[in-house]
Each structure stands twice: as C-alpha cells, then as structure tokens.
N, C-alpha and C positions, 0 to 999 in steps of 0.2 A: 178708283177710291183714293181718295185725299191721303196722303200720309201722314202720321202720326208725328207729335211732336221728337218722341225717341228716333225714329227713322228718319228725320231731317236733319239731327243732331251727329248720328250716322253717317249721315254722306256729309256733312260740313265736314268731319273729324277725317272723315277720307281723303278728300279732297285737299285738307289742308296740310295733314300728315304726310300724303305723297308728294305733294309740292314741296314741302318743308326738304322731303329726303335727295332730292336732287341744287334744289337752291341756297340749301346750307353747306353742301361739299363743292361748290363753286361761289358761296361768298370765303369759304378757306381756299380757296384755291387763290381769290382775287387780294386777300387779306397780303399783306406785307410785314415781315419783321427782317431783323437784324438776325444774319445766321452766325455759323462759326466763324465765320472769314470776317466777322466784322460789318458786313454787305448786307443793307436793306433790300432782300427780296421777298419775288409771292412764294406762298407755303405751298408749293409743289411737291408733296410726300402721298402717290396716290394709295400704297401696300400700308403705311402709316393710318391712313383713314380708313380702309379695308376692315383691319381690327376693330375700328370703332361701329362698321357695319355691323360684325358678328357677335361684338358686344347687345348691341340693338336687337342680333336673333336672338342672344340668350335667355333677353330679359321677357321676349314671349313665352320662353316655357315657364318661368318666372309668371308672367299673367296666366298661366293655364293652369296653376296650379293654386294659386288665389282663388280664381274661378271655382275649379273643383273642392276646394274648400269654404265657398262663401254656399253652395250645391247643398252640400253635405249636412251646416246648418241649417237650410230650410228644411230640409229632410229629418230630422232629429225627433221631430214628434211623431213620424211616419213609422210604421212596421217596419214596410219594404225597406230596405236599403241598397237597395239595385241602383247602378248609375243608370241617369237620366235619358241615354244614348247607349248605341249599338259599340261603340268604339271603344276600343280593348286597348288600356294605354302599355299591355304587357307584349314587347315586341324586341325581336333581336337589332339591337341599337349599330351593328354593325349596318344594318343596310342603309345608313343614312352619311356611310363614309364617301361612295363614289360621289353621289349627287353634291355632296360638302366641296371635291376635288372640282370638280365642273362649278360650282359658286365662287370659288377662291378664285380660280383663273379667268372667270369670264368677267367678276367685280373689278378686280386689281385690273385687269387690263379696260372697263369700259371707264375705270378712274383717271387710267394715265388717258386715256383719250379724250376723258373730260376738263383736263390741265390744258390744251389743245385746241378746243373749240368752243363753241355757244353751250349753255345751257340747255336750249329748246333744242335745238338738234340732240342732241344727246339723247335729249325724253323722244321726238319724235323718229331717231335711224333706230330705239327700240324697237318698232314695229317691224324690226326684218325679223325679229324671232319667229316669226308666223311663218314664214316663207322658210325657213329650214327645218321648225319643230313638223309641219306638215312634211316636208321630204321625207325627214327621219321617221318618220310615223309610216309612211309607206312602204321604205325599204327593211325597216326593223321590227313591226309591231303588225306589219301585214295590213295596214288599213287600207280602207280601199275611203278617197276622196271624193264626197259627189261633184259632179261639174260647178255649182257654185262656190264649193272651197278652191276650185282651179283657178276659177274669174278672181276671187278675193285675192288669192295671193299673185297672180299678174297683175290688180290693181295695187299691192301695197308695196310690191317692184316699179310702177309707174310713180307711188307716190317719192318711193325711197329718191327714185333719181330726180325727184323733181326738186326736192328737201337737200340732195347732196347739190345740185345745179347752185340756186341759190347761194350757197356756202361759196360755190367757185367763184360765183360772179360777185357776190359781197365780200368776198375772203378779206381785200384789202381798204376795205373801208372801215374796220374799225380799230381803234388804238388798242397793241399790246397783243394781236396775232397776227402771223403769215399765211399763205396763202399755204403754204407746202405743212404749215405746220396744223392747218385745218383740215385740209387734203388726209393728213395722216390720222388724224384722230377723228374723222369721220369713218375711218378703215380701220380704225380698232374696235372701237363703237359696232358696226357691223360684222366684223370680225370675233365678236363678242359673242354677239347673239348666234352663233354656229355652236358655241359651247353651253351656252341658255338652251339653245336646244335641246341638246344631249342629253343636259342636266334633267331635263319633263320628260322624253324618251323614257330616260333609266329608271326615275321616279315611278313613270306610268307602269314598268315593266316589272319592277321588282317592292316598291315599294308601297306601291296602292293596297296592294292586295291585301296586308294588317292590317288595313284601318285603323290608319296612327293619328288620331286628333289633328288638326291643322296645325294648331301654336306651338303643339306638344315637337311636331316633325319640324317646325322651324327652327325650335328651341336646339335640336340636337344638330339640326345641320350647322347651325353656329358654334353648339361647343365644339364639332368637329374643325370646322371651319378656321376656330381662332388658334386651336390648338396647332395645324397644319402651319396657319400662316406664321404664326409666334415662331416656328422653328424654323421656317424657309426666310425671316428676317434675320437669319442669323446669317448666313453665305451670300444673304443682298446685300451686305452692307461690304463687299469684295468682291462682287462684281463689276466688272464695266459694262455702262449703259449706252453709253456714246449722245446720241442724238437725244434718245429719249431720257436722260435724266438732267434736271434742273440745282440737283446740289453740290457744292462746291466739290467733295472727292470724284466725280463723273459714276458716282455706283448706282445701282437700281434701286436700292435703298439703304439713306441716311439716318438709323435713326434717334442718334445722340445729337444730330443739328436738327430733326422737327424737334426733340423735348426743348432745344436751346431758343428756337423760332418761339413756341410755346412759352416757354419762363423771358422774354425778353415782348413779347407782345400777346401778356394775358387775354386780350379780347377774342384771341384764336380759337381760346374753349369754349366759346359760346357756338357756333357756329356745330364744332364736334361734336359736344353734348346735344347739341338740339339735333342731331345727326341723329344718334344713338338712339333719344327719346322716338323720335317721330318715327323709327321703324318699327319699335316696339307698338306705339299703339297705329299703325298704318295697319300693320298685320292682324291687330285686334279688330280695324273697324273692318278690314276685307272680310274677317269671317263673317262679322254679325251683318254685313249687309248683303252679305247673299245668305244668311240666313232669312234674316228679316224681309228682303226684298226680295233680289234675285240675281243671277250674275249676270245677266241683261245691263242690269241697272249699274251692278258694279264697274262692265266697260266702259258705259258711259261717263259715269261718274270718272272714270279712267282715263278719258279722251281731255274732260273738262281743267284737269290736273295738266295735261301738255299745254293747254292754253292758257293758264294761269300759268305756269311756270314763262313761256314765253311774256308774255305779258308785263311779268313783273322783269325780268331781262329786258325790256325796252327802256320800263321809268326808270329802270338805274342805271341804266346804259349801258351795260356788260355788251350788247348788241344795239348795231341799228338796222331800221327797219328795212327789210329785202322783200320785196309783195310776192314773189313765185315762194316763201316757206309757208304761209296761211293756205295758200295754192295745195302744195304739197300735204301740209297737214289735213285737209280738207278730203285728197283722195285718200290720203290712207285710212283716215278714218271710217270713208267710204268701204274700203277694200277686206277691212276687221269686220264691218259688221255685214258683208255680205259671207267672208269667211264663219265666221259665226253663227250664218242666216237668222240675224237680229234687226228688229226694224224695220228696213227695208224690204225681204224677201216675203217677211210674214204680212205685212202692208199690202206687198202685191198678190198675195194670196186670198189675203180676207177679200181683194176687188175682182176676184175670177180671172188678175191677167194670166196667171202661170196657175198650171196644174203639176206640180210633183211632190205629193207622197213620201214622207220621208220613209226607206225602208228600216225594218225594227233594229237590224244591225249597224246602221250607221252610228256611228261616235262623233261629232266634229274633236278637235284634236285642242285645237282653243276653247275657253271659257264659251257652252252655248247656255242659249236664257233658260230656266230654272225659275219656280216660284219657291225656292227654300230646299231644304231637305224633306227627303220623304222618310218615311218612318224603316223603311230599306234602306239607308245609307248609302248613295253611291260615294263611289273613291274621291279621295279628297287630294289629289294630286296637284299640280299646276295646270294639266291638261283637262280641265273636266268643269264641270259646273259647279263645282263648291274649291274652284283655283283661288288657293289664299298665298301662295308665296309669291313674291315680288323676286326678280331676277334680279335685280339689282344687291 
C-alpha cells in the first residue's frame, strides 16, 4: 500500500531530524572562535553540548504535553473522557534517574569522541550497541537469542571492524585529525555504546513495566539528565584532562571560554540550537512512524540517516572518501536487520528457503518489525518495537 502524504512527511521529518542531530554538533565542533587566551580555535566543549542535548529531551515532554492537550480538545464534545490509550502518565519519576546516569556518560563521552573523528563513523560505530544490549539481555534479563540474533551480531562485529579499518587506513589523509587521535575516538564511540547498553537493559527491567509514554520518559530522562550534568560541570571545570581536553586551562570542562567562544562567534548558536530543536522533534517523528508505519520502517528509515549524514561529510569535506566505510556500512546494516530478522529473514521465509517458527517467547532485544501499536500496548522501551529513544 502506497503511503500517505502524512507518512512521507514522517519519515522525511525523521530522517532529516536525525541527520541534523549528529551534523550540527560536528559543524560546532568544526566551527572556530577566538577563546579566552585570545586564540582562534574549534569549539571543542563536548559536556557543554551534552546540556543542549538534554535540553532537546526536555522539550519532548514539552511536545507530549501539547499533544495531550490538543487530545483533550477533540474530545470536549465527547461524554467519555478517558485518555485515548492504555498509558498511565502517573508513574514514580525516580525510575528514570539510573537510565538519565547511563545517558549523561555514554553522550558526553560519544561527544568527546566525536571532537576526534568523522562524522559518519560516529553514526555508523553506533551499531556496536546491538552487540552489547544483546549480551546484556542474556546475562541480566535472562533472554535466550535465537541463532539469527548471533549471526547479526557477529555480522555487525565484522561491519564494526571494517568501519574502524578504513579510519586506520584513511586516518591521515584528512586535514585537522591524527591517526592516534581517531584511533581514540573510534574507542570512545564504542566504548559508549557499553553504557547505551546498560541504559535499554535498565530501562527494559525496571522501567517498561509503567507504561510511561515515549516523549513523556524522554522528557524526564533529560530533566534528570541536565540536572546531573549542570552540577558535575561544576568540578569539570578543575579537572585535568590531559590529552583529551582542547581548552586553554587543560580541564574536562571549560565553561566560561565555550560562553566566550559563543559571544565572540555568534554563528555557534545556530548549529546548538538546531541541536536542541532536531531532538525534540526526531523523538516526535520516531514515535509517530512506528506508530504510523512500523519499526521495520523506522530502522530503515534509521540506516538512510548514516548515509546522508556521511554524504553530506564528503560535499563539505569534514572527510574524504575511504571505499572499505560504504563496505562496512553496508554489512552492518546487513547484521541489524538480520538481528532484527527484518527484511532479509522474512524474505527468505516468504520463498520456503528457511523454515523457523518464531517461538511465542522470543523478544528480539532490538527494535523488531511491528505494524503500529496494538490496542494491548506493548513496552515502550528502547529495546522493543515501539523504541523511540535515540541513545545519543
């Protein structure tokens, strides 16, 4: 069936919003101002831009709450006044503190990692979250993976190294990185998604279970979120960071020289602001298109966004072209949607090559395809077929 003009609308708004959210905190990253020392450099402040992510969560609960009030007036000539869905926005707000703790350190550190390296790598060494949220799913959550989830994620391990190769072998061909200093921020990046993991784990475990609105749980993970990191900016700015900090004191964070980077190269905020905005409604369009569609569609729609993001990283030249990352991008892609068994598996099902049954208690641990919600509400977690948070 053809899609509807809203549901193309949908996925343009998706696609363009998650590209936005990784291509605007490396055009601030590439951006240049005059800091405290008087020294034109790039805006290297990744715990500075952190806060302008969690701002971005806030303002979801901000749209959920719009929503539930524009709800309300269609309903007004109605008897009933029952909300339109199963989900109970009355929920103890503490449980969205750990997963907030696990968002703060796996952001802040996948940002210093994106000061570091490419763009596209950054969107595509995302894909190692698969390979640990599955671990963690089996040694915590008791899941048991069918053999196709095993293939996926040995395939998205084959893509990963293929994605980090490239970086090695291009490291020094492009102006304004090292080879050591790609090296490291491919490893933080990675090293990220261990704690991305954790954060769906905990989620799955503790926090699915109330049936907390999508926008509504993103909304608080970022009040908690900015709250956290607002006061851990206070002892970054008297830290030493050694290697990994870029601003004149050597601390982990500066952040009276990013406001002065800021007030000395106004065009900084465009970039942040468009930060902020695009998460808000990225999170808006991930729910409605697996409402609307399915979360089949939202991977892909998902996959399409690392390719544009690399893409647009070519015409500006942030990178040049390395032919093993389109390589790499291509198996991983591969590796999701067999993890997922999206696509692919069902394709070779509908031709009689493979015969397996899915059994009624398997879960895949990643987003699997869904035609929307069903009138039963499943969990709305990261791990599950109505996954609306971006780890990022």
């Amino acid at each position: 069936m053809a899609w509807t003009q809203k549901q193309v609308l949908l996925a343009v708004l998706l696609v363009f919003t998650g590209s936005i959210n990784t291509l605007s905190t490396k055009w601030a990253d590439e951006m240049t101002a005059v800091n405290s020392e008087g020294e034109d450099v790039p805006f290297n402040h990744p715990y500075f831009q952190t806060e302008g992510m969690f701002i971005g969560e806030m303002l979801c609960m901000l749209t959920f709450y719009i929503m539930v009030c524009y709800a309300r007036r269609q309903r007004q000539g109605q008897v009933e006044m029952t909300p339109s869905n199963d989900q109970n926005p009355r929920f103890p707000k503490k449980i969205f503190f750990v997963p907030a703790m696990c968002d703060t350190l796996a952001t802040s550190t996948m940002y210093l990692g994106l000061t570091l390296t490419y763009a596209s790598s950054f969107q595509m060494l995302r894909g190692a979250v698969i390979v640990f949220t599955g671990l963690l799913s089996v040694a915590f959550l008791g899941r048991k993976l069918r053999y196709y989830q095993w293939i996926g994620i040995c395939v998205v391990i084959v893509g990963l190294v293929i994605v980090g190769i490239s970086d090695f072998v291009g490291g020094s061909d492009t102006e304004g990185y090292t080879l050591n200093g790609i090296i490291t921020g491919d490893l933080l990046i990675i090293a990220a998604q261990v704690i991305t993991a954790t954060q769906m784990v905990v989620e799955e475990k503790f926090v699915t279970k109330h049936n907390v609105p999508p926008l509504l749980a993103v909304g608080w993970e970022g009040v908690f979120g900015f709250i956290v990191m607002t006061i851990l900016l206070v002892p970054f700015n008297w830290i030493p960071a050694g290697i990994f900090s870029s601003n004149p004191r050597g601390v982990l964070e500066d952040i009276p020289d990013a406001f002065i980077q800021l007030k000395n190269n106004p065009a900084l905020i465009g970039p942040i602001i468009g930060n902020i905005i695009s998460i808000a409604f990225f999170n808006f369009a991930g729910v409605s298109v697996t409402k609307e569609l399915s979360a089949t569609t939202r991977m892909v729609l998902d996959s399409v966004r690392t390719l544009v993001i690399w893409v647009v990283s070519l015409i500006v030249k942030w990178q040049k072209f390395q032919y093993l990352q389109p390589i790499g991008f291509a198996v991983l892609v591969i590796g999701m949607m067999l993890y997922n068994d999206v696509v692919i598996l069902p394709f070779l099902r509908s031709r009689g090559c493979i015969r397996d049954d899915l059994p009624e208690d398997t879960e895949p641990v990643i987003a699997s395809s869904s035609s929307g919600r069903s009138e039963s509400l499943e969990k709305d977690g990261i791990d599950n077929s109505n996954a609306t948070v971006e780890p990022l």
